[in-house]
Backbone bond lengths (Angstrom), bond angles and torsions (degrees), N, CA, C in turn:
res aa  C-N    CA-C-N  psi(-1)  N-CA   C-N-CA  omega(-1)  CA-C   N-CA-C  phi
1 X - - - 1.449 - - 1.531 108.67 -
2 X 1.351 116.40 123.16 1.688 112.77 178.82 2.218 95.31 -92.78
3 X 1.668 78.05 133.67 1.381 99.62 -173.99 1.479 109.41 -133.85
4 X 1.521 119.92 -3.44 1.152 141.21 -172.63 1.617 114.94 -59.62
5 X 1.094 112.20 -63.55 1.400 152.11 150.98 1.762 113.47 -15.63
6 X 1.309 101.61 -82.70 1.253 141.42 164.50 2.245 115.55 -35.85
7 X 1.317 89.25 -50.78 1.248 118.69 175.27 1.585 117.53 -56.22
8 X 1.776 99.92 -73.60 1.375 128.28 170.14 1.618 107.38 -43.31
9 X 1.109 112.70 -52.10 1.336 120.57 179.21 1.399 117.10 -37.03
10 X 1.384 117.23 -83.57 1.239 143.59 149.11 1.675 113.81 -17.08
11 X 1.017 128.49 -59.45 1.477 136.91 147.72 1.433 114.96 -11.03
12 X 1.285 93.82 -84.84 1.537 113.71 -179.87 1.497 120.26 -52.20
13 X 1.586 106.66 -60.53 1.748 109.94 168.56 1.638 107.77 -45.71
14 X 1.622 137.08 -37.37 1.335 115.42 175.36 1.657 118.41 -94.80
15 X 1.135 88.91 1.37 2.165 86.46 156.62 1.666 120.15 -100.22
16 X 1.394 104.28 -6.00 1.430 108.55 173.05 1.686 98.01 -75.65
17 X 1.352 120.14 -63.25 0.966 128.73 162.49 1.657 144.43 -20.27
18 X 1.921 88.55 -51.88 1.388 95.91 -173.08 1.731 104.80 -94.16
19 X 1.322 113.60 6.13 1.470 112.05 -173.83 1.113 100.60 -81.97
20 X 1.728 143.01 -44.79 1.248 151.68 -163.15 1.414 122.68 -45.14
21 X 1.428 112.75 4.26 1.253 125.10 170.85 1.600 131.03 142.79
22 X 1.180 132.95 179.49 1.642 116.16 167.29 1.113 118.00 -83.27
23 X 1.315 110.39 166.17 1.589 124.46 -173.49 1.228 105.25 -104.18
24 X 1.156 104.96 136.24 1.993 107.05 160.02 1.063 112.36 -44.85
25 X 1.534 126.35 -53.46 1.562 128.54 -151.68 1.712 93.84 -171.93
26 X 1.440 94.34 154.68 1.633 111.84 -175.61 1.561 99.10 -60.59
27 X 1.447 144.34 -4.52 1.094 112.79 -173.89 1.563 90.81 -125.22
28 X 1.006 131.02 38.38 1.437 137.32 140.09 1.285 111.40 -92.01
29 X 1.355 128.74 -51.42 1.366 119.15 175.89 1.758 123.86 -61.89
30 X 1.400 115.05 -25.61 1.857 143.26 154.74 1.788 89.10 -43.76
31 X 0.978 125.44 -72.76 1.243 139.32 -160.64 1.787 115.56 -47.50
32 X 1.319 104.97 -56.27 1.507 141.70 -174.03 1.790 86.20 -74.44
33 X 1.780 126.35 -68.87 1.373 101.40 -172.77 1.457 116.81 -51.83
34 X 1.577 120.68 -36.85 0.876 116.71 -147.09 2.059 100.17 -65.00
35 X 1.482 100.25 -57.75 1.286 97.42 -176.37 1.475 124.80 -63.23
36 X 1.398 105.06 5.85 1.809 99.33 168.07 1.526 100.17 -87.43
37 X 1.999 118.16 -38.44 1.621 105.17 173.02 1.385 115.38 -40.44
38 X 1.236 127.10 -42.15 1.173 138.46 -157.54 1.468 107.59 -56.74
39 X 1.597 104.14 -68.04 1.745 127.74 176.54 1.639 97.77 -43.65
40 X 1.199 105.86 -47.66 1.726 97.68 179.14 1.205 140.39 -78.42
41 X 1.500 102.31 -26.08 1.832 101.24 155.70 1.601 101.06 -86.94
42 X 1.612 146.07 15.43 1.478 98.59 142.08 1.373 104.38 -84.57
43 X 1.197 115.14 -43.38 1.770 109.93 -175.74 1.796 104.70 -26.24
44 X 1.573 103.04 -75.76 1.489 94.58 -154.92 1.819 110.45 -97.59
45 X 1.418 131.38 34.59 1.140 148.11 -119.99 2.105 76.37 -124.89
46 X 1.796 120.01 -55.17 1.494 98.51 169.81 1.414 135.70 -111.80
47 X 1.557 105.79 31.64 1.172 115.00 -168.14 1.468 94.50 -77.12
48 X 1.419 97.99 165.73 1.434 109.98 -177.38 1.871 108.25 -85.17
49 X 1.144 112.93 161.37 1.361 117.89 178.69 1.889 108.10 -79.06
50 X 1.094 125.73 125.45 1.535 121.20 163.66 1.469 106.44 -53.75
51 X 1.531 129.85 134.43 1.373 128.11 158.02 1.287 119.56 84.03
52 X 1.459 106.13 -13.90 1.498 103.25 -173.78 1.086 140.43 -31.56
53 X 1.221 125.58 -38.31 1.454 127.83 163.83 1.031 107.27 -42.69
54 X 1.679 122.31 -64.04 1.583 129.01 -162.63 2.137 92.91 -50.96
55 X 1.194 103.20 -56.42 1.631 112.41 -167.68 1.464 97.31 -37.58
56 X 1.753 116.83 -69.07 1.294 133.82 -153.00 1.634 85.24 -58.40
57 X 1.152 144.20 -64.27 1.659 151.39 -149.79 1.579 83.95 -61.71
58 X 1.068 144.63 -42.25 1.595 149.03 -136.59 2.240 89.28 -94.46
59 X 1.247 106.90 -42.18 1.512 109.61 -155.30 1.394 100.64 -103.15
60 X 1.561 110.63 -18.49 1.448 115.19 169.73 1.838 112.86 -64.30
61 X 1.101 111.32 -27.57 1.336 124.98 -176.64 1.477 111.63 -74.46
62 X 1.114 134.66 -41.07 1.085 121.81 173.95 1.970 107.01 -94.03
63 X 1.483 88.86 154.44 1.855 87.62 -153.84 1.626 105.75 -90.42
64 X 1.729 105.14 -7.20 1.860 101.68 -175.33 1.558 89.40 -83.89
65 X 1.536 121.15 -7.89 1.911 96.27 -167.43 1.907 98.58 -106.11
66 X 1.175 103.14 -10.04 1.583 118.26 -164.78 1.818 109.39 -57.11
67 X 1.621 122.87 -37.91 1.152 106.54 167.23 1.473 129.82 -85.85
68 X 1.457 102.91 -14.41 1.748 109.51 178.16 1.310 112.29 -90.43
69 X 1.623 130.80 -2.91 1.067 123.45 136.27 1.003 134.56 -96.52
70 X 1.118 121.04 55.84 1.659 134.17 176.32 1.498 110.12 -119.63
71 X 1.206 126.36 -4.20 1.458 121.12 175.45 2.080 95.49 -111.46
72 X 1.280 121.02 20.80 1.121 119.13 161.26 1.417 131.59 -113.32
73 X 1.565 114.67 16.95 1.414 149.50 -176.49 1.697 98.90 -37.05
74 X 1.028 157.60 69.92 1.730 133.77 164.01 1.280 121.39 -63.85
């Protein structure tokens, strides 16, 4: 599964973020990540998965992940 990508991304969107200045206190900056997670699961919240099939064939194989991916069928 490439997660690399995905990762980096995320990275970057909270240093764009967290550069914009100082924080009063650690739970202003808590505050600020949180609502960029937010912006980013609607952004990427219905995109389709790359490869999925290949993924789903990969998690179907092992038998502890085999029923909790079964309600992710496309």
């Amino acid at each position: 599964m490439y997660t690399t990508n995905a990762v980096e991304s995320v990275n970057s969107s909270f240093r764009k973020v967290t550069k914009k200045g100082a924080f009063p206190n650690e739970n202003a900056l808590l505050k600020l990540l949180y609502l960029r997670i937010t912006e980013l699961y609607k952004k990427w919240n219905n995109r389709p998965i790359s490869n999925w099939a290949l993924v789903r064939n990969q998690l179907d194989m092992d038998e502890n992940l085999k029923e909790r991916v079964k309600k992710y069928q496309y």
